[in-house]
N, C-alpha and C positions, 0 to 999 in steps of 0.2 A: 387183342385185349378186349374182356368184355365192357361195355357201354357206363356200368357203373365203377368199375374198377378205373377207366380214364379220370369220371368226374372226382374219383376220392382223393385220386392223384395230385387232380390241378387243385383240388381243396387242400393237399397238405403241403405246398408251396410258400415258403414264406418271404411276402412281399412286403416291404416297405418303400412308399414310392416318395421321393423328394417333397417338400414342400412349398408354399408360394403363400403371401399375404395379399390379399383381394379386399378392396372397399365391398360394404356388407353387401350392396347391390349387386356387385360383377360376382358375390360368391354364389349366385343360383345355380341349382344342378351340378354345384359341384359336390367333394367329400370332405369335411370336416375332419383337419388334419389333428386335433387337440380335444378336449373335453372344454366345456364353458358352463360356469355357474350362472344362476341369479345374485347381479349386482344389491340389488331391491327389491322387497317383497312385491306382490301384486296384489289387489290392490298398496298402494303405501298408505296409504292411513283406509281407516272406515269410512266409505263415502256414500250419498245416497243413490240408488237405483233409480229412483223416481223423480220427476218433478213431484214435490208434494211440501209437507208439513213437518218438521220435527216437534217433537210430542213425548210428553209421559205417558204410561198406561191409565193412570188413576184422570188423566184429565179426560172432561166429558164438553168443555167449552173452554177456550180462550183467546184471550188476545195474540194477536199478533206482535213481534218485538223487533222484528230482524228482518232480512232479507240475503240469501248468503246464495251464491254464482260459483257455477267452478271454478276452482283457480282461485276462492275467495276461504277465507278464516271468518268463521263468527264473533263479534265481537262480548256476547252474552253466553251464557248457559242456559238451559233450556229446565224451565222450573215447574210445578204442578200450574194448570191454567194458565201458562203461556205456551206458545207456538213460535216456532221460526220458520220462513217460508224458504226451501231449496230446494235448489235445484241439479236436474240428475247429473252425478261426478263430485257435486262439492264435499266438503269436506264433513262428515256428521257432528255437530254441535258438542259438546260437553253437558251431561245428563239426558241427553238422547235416550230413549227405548224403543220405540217405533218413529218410521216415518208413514203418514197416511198420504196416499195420491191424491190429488190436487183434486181429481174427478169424483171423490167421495167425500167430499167435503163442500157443507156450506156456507157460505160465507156472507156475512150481515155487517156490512162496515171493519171496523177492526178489528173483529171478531169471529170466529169461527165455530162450528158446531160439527163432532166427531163422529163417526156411525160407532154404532153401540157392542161389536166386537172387533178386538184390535189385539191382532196377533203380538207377542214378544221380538224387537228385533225386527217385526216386517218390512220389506225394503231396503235395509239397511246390506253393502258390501262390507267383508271386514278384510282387514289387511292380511296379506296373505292368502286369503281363500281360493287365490288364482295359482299365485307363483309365489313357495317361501323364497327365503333368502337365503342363498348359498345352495339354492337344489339345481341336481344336474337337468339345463335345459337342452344343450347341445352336447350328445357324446362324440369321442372320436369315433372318426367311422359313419358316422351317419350322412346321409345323401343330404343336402339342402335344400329346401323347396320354399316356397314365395310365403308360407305360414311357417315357417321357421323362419324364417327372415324377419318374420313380423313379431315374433317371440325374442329374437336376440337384440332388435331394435328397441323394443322393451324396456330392453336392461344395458342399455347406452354402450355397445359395441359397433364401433367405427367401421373394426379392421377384421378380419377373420382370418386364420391362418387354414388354408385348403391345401390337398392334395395335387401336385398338378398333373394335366390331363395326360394321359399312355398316349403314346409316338407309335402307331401303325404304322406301317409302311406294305403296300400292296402291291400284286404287281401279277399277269394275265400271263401265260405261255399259249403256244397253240397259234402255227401260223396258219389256220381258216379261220381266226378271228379277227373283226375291224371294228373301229369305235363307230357309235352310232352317229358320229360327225363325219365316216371315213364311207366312202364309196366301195359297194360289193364285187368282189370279181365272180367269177365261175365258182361253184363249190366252198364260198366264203360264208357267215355269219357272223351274226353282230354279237358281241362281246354284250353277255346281261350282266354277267356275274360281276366285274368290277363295278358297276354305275350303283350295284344294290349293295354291295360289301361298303364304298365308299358311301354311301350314305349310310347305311344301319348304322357302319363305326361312328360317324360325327354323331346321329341320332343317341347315342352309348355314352357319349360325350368323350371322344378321343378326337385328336388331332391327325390327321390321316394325310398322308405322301403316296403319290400313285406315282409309279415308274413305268408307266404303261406296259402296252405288249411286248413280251420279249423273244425274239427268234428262237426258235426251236432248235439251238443244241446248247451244247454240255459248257462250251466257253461262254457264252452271252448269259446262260441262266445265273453262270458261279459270279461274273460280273456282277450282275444285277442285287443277287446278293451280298455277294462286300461291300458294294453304294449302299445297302441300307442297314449293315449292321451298327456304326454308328451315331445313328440318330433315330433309332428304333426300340421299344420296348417288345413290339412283338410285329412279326413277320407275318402279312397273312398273302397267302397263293392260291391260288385254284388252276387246276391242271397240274399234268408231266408228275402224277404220284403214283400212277399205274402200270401196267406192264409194257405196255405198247412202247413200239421203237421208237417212238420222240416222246419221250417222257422222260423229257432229262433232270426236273426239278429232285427229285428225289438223289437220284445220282448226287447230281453237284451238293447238296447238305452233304451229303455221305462225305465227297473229297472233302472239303472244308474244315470238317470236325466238328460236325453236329452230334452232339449228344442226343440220341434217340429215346424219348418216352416211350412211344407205342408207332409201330409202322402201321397197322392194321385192327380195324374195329370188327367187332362182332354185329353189324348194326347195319341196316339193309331199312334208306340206300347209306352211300358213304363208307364201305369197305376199307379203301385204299387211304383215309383219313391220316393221316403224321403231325403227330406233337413232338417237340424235338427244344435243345436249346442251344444255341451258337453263342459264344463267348456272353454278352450278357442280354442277349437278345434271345424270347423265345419265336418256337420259329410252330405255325400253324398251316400245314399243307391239305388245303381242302380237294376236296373231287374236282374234277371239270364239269360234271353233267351240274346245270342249274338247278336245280332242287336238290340235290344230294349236298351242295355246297353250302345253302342255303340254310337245310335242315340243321345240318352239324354244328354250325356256326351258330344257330340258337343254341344249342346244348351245350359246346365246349367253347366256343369264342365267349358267348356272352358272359361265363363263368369265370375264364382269364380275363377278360377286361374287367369285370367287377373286382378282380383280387388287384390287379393294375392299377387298377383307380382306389382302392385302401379302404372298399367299401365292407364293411362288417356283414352285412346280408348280402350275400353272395351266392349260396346256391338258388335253384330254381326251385320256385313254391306251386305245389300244385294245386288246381280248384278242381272238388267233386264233379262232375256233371253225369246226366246220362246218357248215353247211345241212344242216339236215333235210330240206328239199325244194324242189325251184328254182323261182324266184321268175321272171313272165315282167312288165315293167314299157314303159308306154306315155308317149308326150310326155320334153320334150328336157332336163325339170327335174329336177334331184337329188332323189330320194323317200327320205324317213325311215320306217321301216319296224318297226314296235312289235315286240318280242315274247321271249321267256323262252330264257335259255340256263342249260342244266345241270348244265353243267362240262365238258359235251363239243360238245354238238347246239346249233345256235341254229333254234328255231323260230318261226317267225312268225306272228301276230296276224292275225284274220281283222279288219280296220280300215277305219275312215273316219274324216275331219278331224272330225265333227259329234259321235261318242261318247266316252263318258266309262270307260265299262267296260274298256278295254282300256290306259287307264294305271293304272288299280288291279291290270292283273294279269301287266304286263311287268315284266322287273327291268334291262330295257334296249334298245338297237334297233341296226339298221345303217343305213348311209345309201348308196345308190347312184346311179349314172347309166345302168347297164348296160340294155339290153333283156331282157337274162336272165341273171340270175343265180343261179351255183351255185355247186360245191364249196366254197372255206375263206372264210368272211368276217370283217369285220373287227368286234367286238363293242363296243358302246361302251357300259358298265356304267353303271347310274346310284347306285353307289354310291361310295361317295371312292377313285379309282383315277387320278391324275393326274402330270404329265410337267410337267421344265421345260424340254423340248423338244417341239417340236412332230412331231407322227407324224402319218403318213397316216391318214385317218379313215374313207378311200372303201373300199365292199367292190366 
């Protein structure tokens, strides 16, 4: 399957994920499970901007009558050649037209003296100007961040009703692998790919189960998978998707009764890539080689976990940049291409599917099909930058 026919796939999946009611604090980083109005306008009444003076336009001098604090009501109206002195947030007087600031203004006993142009309205907030009343602040579907939170606290929401978080469940084939707590034998390596999948997932904000390494056959793998069909929304593996004689992972979906998406991507590295779905679990069978597992996972995991998590922007949004230096590319398959852009340049990774050092030091990649490519490409960030449309992804 080619690379964009996966993603239109996993975009036409229709997910509705349970929901959970969170104090407005614990709901950060989560997805707003409901739509939420404005309880109250913003400002609620017309309050001043400034510490200053409330004022007619026709007065050129007056007394002072009042004194009015936020949190405070005047107990006068504001008349030709009087003044009320307030302060910034209170509430604006009754016959207010301007407020003049405190620093433009002199002052001679109980008296005061005006500079000689004064705006209509200057200083003055008026109700509403911020947030009407009954306008949509929080949609469903939307991600929640520490200024929305300060928008919803606003408008006197306690409780928030959220999506709750997708149930990963991972888990490493491949016996020359050991955890990097675990002592090397002869011909062993350490296992990178779960310590980076189990962190990106939590980073995504998923709840993640690791059933560590699993022996290399057909019985242990099919095990491993029943343990996590129940308390999983999505299965993610690395390794045994290949041809090779212990690559049982792909087998064992097959006996089980995995419904197959796509066994095979057009997309280089990450060939052997499987989307697939087991009873109500989907199941995501990455590459073994660390960077092919890694790269995919930006593409296709993070776009099922965003549909997972009930979030409305869910595909991946690209940013312009230009090449640093043109790229020349062989064979008919879409190549992902590691490597650091700086706000201006995107430069490329000197890469292969088998290393690990070059996703610790990208902060994103492009994907092409071109023979050569140069000038402006198309960036695709790996950090929260997403669309709920779909954009072209291809440089």
């Amino acid at each position: 399957m080619q690379l964009l026919e996966a993603l239109e796939l996993i975009s036409s999946f229709e997910i509705e994920p349970p929901y959970e009611t969170l104090n407005l604090e614990e709901a950060l980083g989560r997805v707003s499970a409901q739509d939420y109005f404005a309880k109250v306008a913003l400002p609620r009444f017309n309050n001043s901007a400034m510490d200053g003076y409330a004022i007619t336009l026709s007065t050129k001098e007056a007394k002072v009558i009042e004194v009015v604090f936020a949190g405070e009501e005047a107990t006068k109206e504001v008349k030709d050649n009087q003044a009320i002195k307030i302060m910034t947030g209170a509430k604006v007087p009754k016959g207010t037209q301007a407020i003049v600031p405190i620093e433009e203004v002199e002052r001679k006993g109980d008296k005061i003296y005006l500079p000689s142009t004064i705006k209509p309205n200057a200083n003055i907030r008026f109700k509403g100007e911020d947030v009407k009343e009954k306008e949509l602040v929080l949609a469903k579907g939307e991600k929640i961040t520490p200024y929305k939170i300060a928008l919803l606290a606003s408008q006197g929401y306690s409780f928030i009703k959220v999506y709750q978080k997708p149930k990963i469940t991972l888990f490493a084939t491949g016996n020359e692998l050991k955890m990097y707590y675990e002592t090397l034998e002869n011909s062993q390596i350490y296992n990178s790919n779960a310590p980076a999948l189990i962190a990106r997932c939590k980073e995504l904000g998923c709840e993640v189960s690791f059933l560590g390494k699993v022996e290399d056959s057909l019985e242990a793998t099919k095990k491993a998978i029943l343990n996590s069909l129940k308390k999983s929304d999505l299965i993610l593996t690395t390794g045994g998707v290949s041809v090779g004689d212990a690559d049982y992972t792909k087998k064992a979906f097959e006996e089980l009764g995995m419904t197959p998406f796509f066994t095979k991507l057009a997309v280089k590295p990450g060939k052997p890539t499987t989307l697939g779905k087991l009873k109500d679990s989907f199941i995501l069978s990455l590459a073994g080689n660390p960077l092919a597992a890694v790269l995919n996972f930006e593409i296709l995991g993070r776009v099922l976990i965003n549909k997972l998590k009930g979030q409305k922007e869910f595909f991946l949004k690209p940013i312009h940049a230009k090449l640093s230096e043109k790229i020349n590319l062989k064979g008919d398959r879409a190549v992902i291409i590691p490597g650091i852009f700086d706000g201006n340049y995107f430069t490329p990774l000197k890469a292969s599917s088998g290393m690990v050092k070059p996703s610790a030091l990208m902060n994103g990649f492009i994907i092409s099909r071109k023979k050569k490519v140069e000038g402006e490409v198309k960036f695709i960030p790996l950090w929260d930058f997403y669309s709920s449309k779909f954009e072209e992804i291809f440089s």
